[in-house]
One Martini backbone bead per residue (centre of mass of N, CA, C, O) as a GRO file, in nm:
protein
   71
    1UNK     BB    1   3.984  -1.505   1.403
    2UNK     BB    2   4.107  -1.642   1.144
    3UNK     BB    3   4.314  -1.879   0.983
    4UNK     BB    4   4.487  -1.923   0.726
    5UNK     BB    5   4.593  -2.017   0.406
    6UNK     BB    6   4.784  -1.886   0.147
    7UNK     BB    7   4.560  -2.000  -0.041
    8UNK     BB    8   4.334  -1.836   0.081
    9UNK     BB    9   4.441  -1.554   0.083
   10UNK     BB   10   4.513  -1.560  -0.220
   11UNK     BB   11   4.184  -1.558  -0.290
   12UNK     BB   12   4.092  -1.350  -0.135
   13UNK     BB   13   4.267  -1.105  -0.238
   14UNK     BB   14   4.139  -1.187  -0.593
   15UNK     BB   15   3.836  -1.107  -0.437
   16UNK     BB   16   3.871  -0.843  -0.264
   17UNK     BB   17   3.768  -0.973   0.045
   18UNK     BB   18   3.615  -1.237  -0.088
   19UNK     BB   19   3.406  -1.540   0.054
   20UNK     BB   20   3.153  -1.623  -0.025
   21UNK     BB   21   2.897  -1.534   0.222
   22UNK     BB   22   3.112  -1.356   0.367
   23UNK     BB   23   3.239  -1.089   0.491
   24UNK     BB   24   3.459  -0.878   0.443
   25UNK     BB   25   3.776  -0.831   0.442
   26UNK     BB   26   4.023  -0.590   0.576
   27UNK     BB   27   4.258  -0.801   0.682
   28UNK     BB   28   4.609  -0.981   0.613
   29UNK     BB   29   4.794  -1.125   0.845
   30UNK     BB   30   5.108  -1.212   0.882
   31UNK     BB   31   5.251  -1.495   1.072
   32UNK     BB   32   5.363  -1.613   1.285
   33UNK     BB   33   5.355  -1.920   1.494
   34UNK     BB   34   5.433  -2.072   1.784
   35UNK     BB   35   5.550  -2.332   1.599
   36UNK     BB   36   5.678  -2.138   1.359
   37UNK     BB   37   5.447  -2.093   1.147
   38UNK     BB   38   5.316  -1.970   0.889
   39UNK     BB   39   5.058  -1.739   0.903
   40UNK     BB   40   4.680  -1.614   0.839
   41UNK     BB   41   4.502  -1.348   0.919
   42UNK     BB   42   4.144  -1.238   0.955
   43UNK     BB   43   4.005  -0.897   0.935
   44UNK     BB   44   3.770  -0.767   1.040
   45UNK     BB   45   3.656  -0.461   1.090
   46UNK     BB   46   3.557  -0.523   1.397
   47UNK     BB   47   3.886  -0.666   1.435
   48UNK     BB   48   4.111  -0.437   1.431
   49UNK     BB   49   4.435  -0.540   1.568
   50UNK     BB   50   4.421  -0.867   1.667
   51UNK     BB   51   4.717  -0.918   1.520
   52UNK     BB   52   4.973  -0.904   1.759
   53UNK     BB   53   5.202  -0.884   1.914
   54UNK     BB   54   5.278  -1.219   2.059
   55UNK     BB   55   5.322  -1.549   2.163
   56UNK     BB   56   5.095  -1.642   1.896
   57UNK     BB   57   5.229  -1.356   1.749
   58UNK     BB   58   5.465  -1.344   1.510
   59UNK     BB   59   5.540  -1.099   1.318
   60UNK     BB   60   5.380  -0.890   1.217
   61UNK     BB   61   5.198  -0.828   0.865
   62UNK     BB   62   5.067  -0.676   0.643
   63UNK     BB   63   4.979  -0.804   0.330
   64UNK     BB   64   4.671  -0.714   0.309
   65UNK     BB   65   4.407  -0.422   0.231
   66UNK     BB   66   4.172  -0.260   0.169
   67UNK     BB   67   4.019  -0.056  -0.049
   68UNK     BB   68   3.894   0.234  -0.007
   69UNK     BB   69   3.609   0.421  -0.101
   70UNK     BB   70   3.512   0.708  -0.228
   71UNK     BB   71   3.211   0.914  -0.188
   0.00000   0.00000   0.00000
């Protein structure tokens, strides 16, 4: 579960998901955190719900998510 800042979330978006030759994100969560501070979280499929209103997690709300494709 990685925090990244809005500039690296915002590459990630451009690139529908992918970042280097990490696994594709399917989620980026935007929330503050415990200090305060804006963060985005990014889930991967096996991570989804992940980042959840909780004492270091105020305010979640979906940024971005994948769009599956129709088989």
């Amino acid at each position: 579960m990685p925090t990244v800042s809005k500039g690296l979330a915002d590459v990630i978006v451009k690139r529908d998901g992918y970042y280097s030759n990490d696994p594709r994100v399917t989620r980026i969560v935007e929330y503050t955190n415990m200090a305060g501070l804006q963060a985005f979280g990014l889930e991967y499929e096996h991570e989804l719900g992940e980042y959840t209103e909780s004492v270091y997690v105020r305010n979640p709300k979906v940024y971005w998510e994948a769009k599956h494709e129709a088989v």
